[in-house]
C-alpha positions in Angstrom: -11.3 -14.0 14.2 -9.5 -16.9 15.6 -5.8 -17.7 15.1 -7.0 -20.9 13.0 -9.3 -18.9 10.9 -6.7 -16.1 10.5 -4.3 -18.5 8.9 -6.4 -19.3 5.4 -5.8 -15.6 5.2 -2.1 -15.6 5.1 0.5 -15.9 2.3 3.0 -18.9 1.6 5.7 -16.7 3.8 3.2 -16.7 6.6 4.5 -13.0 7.5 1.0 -11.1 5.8 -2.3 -11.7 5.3 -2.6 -13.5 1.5 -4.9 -9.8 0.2 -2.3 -7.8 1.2 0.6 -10.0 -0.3 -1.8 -10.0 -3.6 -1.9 -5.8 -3.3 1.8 -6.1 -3.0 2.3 -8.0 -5.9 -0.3 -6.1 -8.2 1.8 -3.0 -6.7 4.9 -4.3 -8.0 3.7 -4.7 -11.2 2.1 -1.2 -11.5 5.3 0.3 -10.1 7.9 -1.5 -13.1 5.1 -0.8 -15.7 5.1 3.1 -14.5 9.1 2.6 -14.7 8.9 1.0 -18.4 6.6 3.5 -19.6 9.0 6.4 -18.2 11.8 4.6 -20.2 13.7 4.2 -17.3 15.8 1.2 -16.7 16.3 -1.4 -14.3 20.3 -0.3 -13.8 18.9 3.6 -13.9 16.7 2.8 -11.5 18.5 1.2 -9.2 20.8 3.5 -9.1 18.5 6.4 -8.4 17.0 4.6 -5.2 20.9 3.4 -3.9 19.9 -0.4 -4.3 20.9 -3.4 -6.1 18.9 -4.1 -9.1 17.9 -7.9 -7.2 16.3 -5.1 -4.5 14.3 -3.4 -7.5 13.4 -6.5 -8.9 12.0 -7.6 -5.4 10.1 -4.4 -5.3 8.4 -5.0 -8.9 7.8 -8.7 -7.7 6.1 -7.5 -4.2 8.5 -8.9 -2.0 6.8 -7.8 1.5 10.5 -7.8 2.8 11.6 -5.0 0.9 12.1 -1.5 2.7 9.1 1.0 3.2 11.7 3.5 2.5 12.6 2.1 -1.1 8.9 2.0 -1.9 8.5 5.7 -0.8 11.5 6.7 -3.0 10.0 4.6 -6.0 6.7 6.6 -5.9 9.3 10.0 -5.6 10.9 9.2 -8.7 7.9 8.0 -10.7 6.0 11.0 -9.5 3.9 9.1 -7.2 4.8 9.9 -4.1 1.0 12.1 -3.5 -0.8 8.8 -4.7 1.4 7.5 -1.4 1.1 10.3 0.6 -3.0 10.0 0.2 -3.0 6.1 0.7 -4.9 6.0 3.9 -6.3 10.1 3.9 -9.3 10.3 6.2 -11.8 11.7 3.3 -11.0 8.4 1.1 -11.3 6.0 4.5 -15.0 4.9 3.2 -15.1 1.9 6.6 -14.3 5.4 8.9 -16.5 7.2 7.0 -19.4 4.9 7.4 -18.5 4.0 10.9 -18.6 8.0 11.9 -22.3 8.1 10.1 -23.4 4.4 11.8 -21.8 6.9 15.3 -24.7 10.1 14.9 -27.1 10.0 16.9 -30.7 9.6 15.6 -32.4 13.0 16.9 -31.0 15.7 18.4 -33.1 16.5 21.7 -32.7 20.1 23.0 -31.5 20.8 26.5 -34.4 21.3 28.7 -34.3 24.7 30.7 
């Protein structure tokens, strides 16, 4: 893909491809619906990952610029964090998967003696 095509894919900020900044954002949302169902506040909250509540806000909102690290704890106090761990697990990679089948040969000769 060329560098002019690549940019129809990229959000507003320029800094990520416009699917992943529309995974983020449907991530945020998942993330402060998990919180509200939990009952947990946005001040609790906060305070439980050591960042201002404009930081957790950011998060929900799927602010790319957020830290990896505040994500990871958000999953960790939701009870995420194996949902996280698992994102890119090789048995749930269905492109590798395919790619490894498209890889196998078509017969298998054996060696001549």
């Amino acid at each position: 893909m060329s560098v002019i095509q690549d940019t129809k894919y990229m959000s507003k900020t320029g800094s990520i491809p416009l699917p992943a900044a529309h995974a983020l954002r449907k991530l945020g949302r998942d993330l402060a619906l998990a919180r509200r169902k939990r009952g947990i506040s946005t001040s609790d909250m906060a305070a439980r990952l050591f960042v201002s509540r404009d930081t957790l806000w950011r998060l929900e909102r799927g602010d790319p610029a957020v830290a990896l690290g505040t994500l990871a704890t958000a999953t960790f106090i939701l009870q995420l964090h194996d949902r996280l761990a698992n994102l890119a697990a090789p048995a749930s990679d269905e492109l590798a998967l395919s790619l490894d089948e498209r890889r196998l040969p078509q017969r298998i000769h054996r060696p001549r003696t």
